[in-house]
C-alpha positions, 0 to 999 in steps of 0.5 A: 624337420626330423621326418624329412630328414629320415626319408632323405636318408632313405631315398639317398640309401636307395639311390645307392642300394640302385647303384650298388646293383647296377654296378654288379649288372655290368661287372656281371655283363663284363665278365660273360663278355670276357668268357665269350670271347676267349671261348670264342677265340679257340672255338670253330672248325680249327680248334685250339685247346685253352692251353694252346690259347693262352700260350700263343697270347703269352708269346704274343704279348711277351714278344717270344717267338712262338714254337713250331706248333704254335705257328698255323693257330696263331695265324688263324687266331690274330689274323682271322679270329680275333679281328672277327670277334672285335667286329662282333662285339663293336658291331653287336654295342652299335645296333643295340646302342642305337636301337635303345636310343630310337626307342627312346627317342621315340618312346616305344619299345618296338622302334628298331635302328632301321626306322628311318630307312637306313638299312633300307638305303645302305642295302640299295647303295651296296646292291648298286655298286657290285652292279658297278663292279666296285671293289670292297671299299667301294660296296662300304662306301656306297652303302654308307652315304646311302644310309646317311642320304636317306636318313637326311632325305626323311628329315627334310621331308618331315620338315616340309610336311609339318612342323613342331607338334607331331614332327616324331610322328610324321618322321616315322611316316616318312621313313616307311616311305623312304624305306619302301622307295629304296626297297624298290631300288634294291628289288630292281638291283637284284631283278637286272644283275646277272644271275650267275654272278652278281645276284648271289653276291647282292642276296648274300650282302643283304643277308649279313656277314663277318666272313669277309669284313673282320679285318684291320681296317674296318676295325679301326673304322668301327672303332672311330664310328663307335667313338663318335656314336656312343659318346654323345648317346652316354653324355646324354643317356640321363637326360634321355629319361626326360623324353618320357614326359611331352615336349612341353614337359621337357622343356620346362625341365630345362632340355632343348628337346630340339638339340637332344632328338637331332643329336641322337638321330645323327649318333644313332644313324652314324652308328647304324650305317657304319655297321650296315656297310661293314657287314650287311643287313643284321636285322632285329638286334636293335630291337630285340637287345634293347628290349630284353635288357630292359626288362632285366634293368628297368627303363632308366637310361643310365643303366640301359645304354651301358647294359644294351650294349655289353648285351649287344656284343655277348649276343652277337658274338655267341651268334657268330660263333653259330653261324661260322659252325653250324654248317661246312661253309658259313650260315649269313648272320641276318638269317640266324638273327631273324630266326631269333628275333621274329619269335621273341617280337611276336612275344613282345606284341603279345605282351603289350596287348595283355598290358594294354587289356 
């Protein structure tokens, strides 16, 4: 009685030792975030000294009318910069919530957000309505239903195909299929638009960009997808551990492995297609996030869901602040994230083949 005693007292110690580091990851996550953020605030091509900074948001918050020389910063700075950055840092947590989530789901740490054709279809939806001459919230409109359709058209094909056993698998062959038709219907968008108009607004869109999407209204919308996204992904990020351990394993356990998979496709996509028809493709930062974060935090999903995200945003926001600098005009997003992400998979792979040897 006594032994066991002592070894709870040693797993209970622990556990809390666990906590205690956890908890300082995620203050550590938290106040970087913050430190980007007001770096990023007064940094661009109109620069605005920290002083200046935190003088226009006293003004702000004070209601003080702000002085003559405050004026043209202050402009930039709500209205432009701010709105850019809370877009940043809600779109950075989306993808490397629902990259982390896939991969979970899916158990494999190569699994990407776009797996199941989302981004693939959203691109297709936004190519067809600038073809159509939409207007802006038309082109988000289109690309998100089509980001949604394609992802219950691969659930209802992996359905029709084969049921229970290896349904992940053939739901991962059916996105490939989904993608690549929509990949098509992207390429015929492109191959049909004329060349001096509509062509260079498709190429732009689908390499990603804040530069026309950080405004009032597709924060608000991001805010409520992220709402309705990542609550039932933290609600249930304990539980995702168990999908680990087979079907048959989870289910003895006492999770609806049924319930739980749809749940997390239904979050994950809703989390993805927002992001994709607000700002165009960002590739790998679903996959590559939530897989740095791992090896820093381990594979409890306790942990991993709240630091993929703080992570998600730190990158995304130091990311942006590259691309709206580095050049006169502005570097799309997808092209810097791509440059960043293939090298880092290319490690990845050759990582988990020495593992594996």
């Amino acid at each position: 009685m006594e032994q066991n005693s002592q070894e709870s007292q040693i797993i209970l110690a622990r556990e809390k030792n666990a906590l205690r580091k956890e908890r300082i990851l995620l203050v550590i996550l938290v106040l970087v975030l913050i430190g980007a953020l007001m770096i990023s605030l007064g940094f661009g091509r109109y620069s605005i000294p920290v002083e200046q900074l935190f003088r226009i948001i006293g003004q702000k918050i004070t209601g003080k009318a702000p002085l003559p020389e405050d004026k043209e910063a202050g402009l930039v700075l709500f209205l432009v910069r701010l709105p850019r950055l809370l877009l940043n840092i809600m779109v950075g947590a989306a993808l490397s919530v629902s990259g982390a989530s896939f991969q979970g789901l899916f158990r494999n740490p190569m699994v990407s957000p776009g797996i199941l054709g989302v981004s693939s279809a959203a691109g297709a939806g936004a190519a067809l309505a600038i073809l159509l001459n939409l207007n802006t919230l038309g082109v988000n409109l289109m690309a998100f239903f089509f980001g949604i359709g394609a992802v219950l058209l691969v659930m209802l094909l992996s359905r029709l195909i084969r049921h229970g056993g290896g349904a992940l698998i053939v739901m991962v062959l059916s996105g490939v299929v989904i993608s690549s038709i929509f990949r098509a219907l992207t390429s015929l968008a492109k191959y049909v638009a004329d060349a001096d108009k509509k062509l260079p607004e498709i190429t732009f869109w689908l390499m990603g960009s804040f530069a026309k999407s950080g405004n009032a209204r597709n924060i608000v919308v991001m805010g409520i997808a992220l709402l309705l996204g990542v609550v039932p992904l933290m609600a249930m990020r304990r539980r995702m551990n168990v999908l680990t351990f087979s079907e048959d394993e989870a289910q003895s356990m006492g999770v609806n492995v049924k319930r739980m998979r749809y749940l997390i496709i239904i979050s994950s996509t809703l989390l993805t297609g927002t992001s994709v028809c607000l700002c165009g493709t960002i590739e790998w930062v679903g996959l590559i996030i939530p897989h740095i974060t791992r090896l820093m935090v381990g594979p409890n999903y306790r942990i991993l869901l709240p630091a993929s995200m703080l992570s998600g945003s730190i990158f995304m926001v130091v990311v942006d602040n590259f691309c709206r600098s580095i050049i006169p005009g502005e570097l799309p997003i997808g092209v810097v994230t791509s440059i960043i992400g293939a090298p880092l998979f290319i490690y990845m792979l050759f990582k988990g083949r020495k593992e594996l040897t």
